[in-house]
Every structure is written in structure tokens, then in C-alpha cells.
C-alpha positions, 0 to 999 in steps of 0.5 A: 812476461816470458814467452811460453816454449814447447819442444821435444827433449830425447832421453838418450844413453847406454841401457841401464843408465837411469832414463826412465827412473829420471822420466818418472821422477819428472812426471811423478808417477810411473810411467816407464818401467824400470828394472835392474836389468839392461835394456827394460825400456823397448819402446819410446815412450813420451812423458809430457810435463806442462807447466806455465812458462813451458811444456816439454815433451820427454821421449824416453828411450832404449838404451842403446847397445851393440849386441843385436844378433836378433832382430829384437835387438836391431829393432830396438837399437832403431828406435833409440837412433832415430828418437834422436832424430827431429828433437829440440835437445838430447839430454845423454845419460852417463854415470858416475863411471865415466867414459868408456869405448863403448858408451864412446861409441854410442854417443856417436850416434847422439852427435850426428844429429846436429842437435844440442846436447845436454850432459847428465851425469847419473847416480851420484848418490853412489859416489862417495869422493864428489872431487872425483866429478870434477875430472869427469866434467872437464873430460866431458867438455873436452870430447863434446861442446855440450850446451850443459852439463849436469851432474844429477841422481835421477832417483833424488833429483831436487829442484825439479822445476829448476831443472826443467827450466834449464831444459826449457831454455834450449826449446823454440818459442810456441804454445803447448802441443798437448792438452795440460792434463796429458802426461804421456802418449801411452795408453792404459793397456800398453802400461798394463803389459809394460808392468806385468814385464817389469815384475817378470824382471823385478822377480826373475832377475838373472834367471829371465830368458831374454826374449819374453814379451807381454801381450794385453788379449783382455782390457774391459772395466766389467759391471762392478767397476772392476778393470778385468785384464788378461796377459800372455807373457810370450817365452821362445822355449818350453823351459823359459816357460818354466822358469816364469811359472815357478814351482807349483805356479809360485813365480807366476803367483808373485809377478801376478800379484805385484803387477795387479797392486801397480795396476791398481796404484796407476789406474786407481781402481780395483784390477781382476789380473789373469796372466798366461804364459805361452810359447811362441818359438823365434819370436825374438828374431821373426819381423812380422811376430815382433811388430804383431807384438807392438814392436816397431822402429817408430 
């Protein structure tokens, strides 16, 4: 019998890439927010798979950029760096695009680790002449002595246990690390505000001020079994606050909506969804507002 293996694995790669739709498909529910927008993911995020040769601990992470005029984004950026640090695997996410000088130099930070790296290539669905893959992958080689490379679409990813055994094989030998029903480390609040920020993307797109966070002020399940949850949505300026209410309350209407029905998908009960927006001028670049608001470099 095989002996059982446990170990850490860092999603890593430029934003926008696909990482948290390939942890959601490997958990099989939602657990990271996705958008088209780069830069969704702010925080690391784990998601445990466990199954019975092997339970591998998936940290999802920012993706990493070079545009960190406030201190929202230095903080960012930290974090995905040192998720790469004290890891068994980096799986490093690039697509069918291939190389560039800047994914160049963000892959630097993957290979000052010391640590194995698995290549994935993302979103060849999207890719009509599959030869062109094949230049990639040597090109691939020829820059890293990657210990894998996959080509892969995290949105149609087959074969999933086949995928995490190739992921398994590159982790130490060792009992699990967490109990077999535990699937990440985040709590039920900390997803509430993740899904409310998700649909103020999903809804907003391009008009989205950037420095927006969600803060969870009301988490209670009240004597009906209902989950009551009330969000501010902090904006740095009174227009940005206009632009997430909407005309006549008509976006804040529609992201409220759509994030009670993913409450109650993730949560499985009926969700009581209040959101606010408010102002609070600088947050995006003010140390002691932002790790008020959850963020760390941790």
C-alpha cells in the first residue's frame, strides 16, 4: 500500500490567470471568487482536498503585478511572494499566450524559492490550433527545469484525481494536517464579504473603482433560522459611491441580490442580505485602514 503524503501546493502566476477557477474546480464548490477583473483574489486563501492516499493543501493566491503605487497593492504583491515561501510545490499558471517580459519577471519571484515547480498552461480551450502548444512547452523547458508541465483548462479540468496525484507525487510522506471534511481555512463571514465583492465586479466591470473592500458589520443565524448578514462596501470618493449604488439604488439592488442567492447556494440556508456603501477617503493607501479591513502580508 502506498504510503499516505500531505503537503502544501501555491497556486501562483500573473492575475487573471485562472487560479482560483482551477481551486473551485478542485474542491468542487466555491471557495475563491472569481472575476474577469485582474487582481479578484486579495488574500491567500487555502483549499484542502483530501482523499485516501493523499491530502493536499492548496494556497490560492494574488496574482502578481508590478503596478503598486498604494499601499493596497505593495501589500498584495507581499502576499503572493512569501505564499511561495515554506511550500512542497509551486504550481505557476500561465496561458495559452505564452512568455512575455513581464509574466518573465514575475516568475522570477517563483524560482527564487528553491522550491519544485510544476508548469500549468491555462485555458487551452481558448486555443483553436493545439500544434501551437507545442513550441510553448519547449520554450517552457527551455527557460525552467520545471518538474511538470501541464497543459490544462481550469474551467474544464477531467481527470481531476489524475491531476491531483500528479500533484501528490512531488509532496513528503506524512498523515493529513486537517480534519478530512475541512475544505479550507476561511470562515463563513470572511466568504460572505468575499461574494458580495465578487457580484460588485461581476456587475460593475469596468466602471469599478478600484479600491473598494466589503466589510462583514452583522453575522447572526436570528430565531427563524435565518442567516442575517450586513456589509459596508467601503469606496475612497463619494462618486465611487455613486457608481456601486446605481441609479435609483438599481446596482446596489442587483449586486445585493445576486450575492444573497450565492450565500444561500455556499451556506445552505435562507440569507437576510443588508449592504451599505460608505466612504472612507485613502483607505487603499493608509497601513493601519487596510489591516482594519483584513489586509495582511500574511
Amino acid at each position: 500500500m502506498a504510503q499516505h503524503r500531505f503537503g502544501f501546493a501555491t497556486l501562483a502566476g500573473p492575475p487573471n490567470v485562472g487560479k482560483s477557477t482551477l481551486l473551485n474546480r478542485i474542491i468542487g464548490q466555491k471557495i475563491s471568487i472569481i472575476s474577469r477583473r485582474p487582481q479578484t483574489t486579495r488574500h491567500r486563501i487555502l483549499g484542502i482536498k483530501t482523499l485516501t492516499e493523499f491530502q493536499i493543501v492548496f494556497v490560492d493566491t494574488p496574482g502578481l503585478h508590478h503596478d503598486q503605487r498604494k499601499n493596497l497593492n505593495k501589500v498584495i504583491n507581499k502576499t503572493a511572494i512569501r505564499s511561495m515561501s515554506d511550500v512542497d510545490v509551486i504550481l505557476f499558471m500561465i496561458d495559452y499566450k505564452g512568455w512575455s517580459e513581464s509574466l518573465s519577471a514575475v516568475f522570477r519571484h517563483a524560482t527564487s524559492k528553491n522550491t519544485p515547480i510544476i508548469l500549468l498552461i491555462n485555458k487551452i480551450d481558448r486555443l483553436k490550433d493545439k500544434s501551437r502548444l507545442l513550441p510553448l512547452i519547449q520554450e517552457s523547458k527551455n527557460r525552467h527545469d520545471f518538474v511538470e508541465i501541464l497543459p490544462i483548462s481550469a474551467l474544464k479540468l477531467g481527470q481531476i484525481d489524475d491531476f491531483l496525484k500528479m500533484v501528490s507525487r512531488h509532496l513528503p510522506v506524512g498523515p493529513a494536517g486537517f480534519p478530512e471534511d475541512q475544505i479550507t481555512d476561511r470562515s463563513e463571514r470572511f466568504l460572505a464579504a468575499e461574494l458580495v465583492r465578487e457580484q460588485v465586479f461581476m456587475t460593475l466591470g469596468q466602471e469599478l473603482p478600484y479600491a473598494i473592500a466589503a466589510e462583514v458589520e452583522k453575522f447572526e443565524t436570528n430565531e427563524k433560522g435565518i442567516l442575517c448578514i450586513g456589509i459596508v462596501l467601503w469606496v475612497e470618493k463619494i462618486g465611487q459611491k455613486s457608481i456601486v449604488i446605481g441609479k435609483q439604488g438599481q446596482q446596489l439592488k442587483i449586486i445585493g441580490m445576486n450575492a444573497r442567492k450565492q450565500m444561500e447556494r455556499s451556506f445552505d440556508k435562507k440569507v437576510y442580505l443588508n449592504i451599505w456603501v460608505k466612504v472612507k477617503k485613502g483607505w487603499a493607501d493608509r497601513a493601519a485602514l487596510l489591516h482594519s479591513l483584513g489586509y495582511t502580508e500574511n
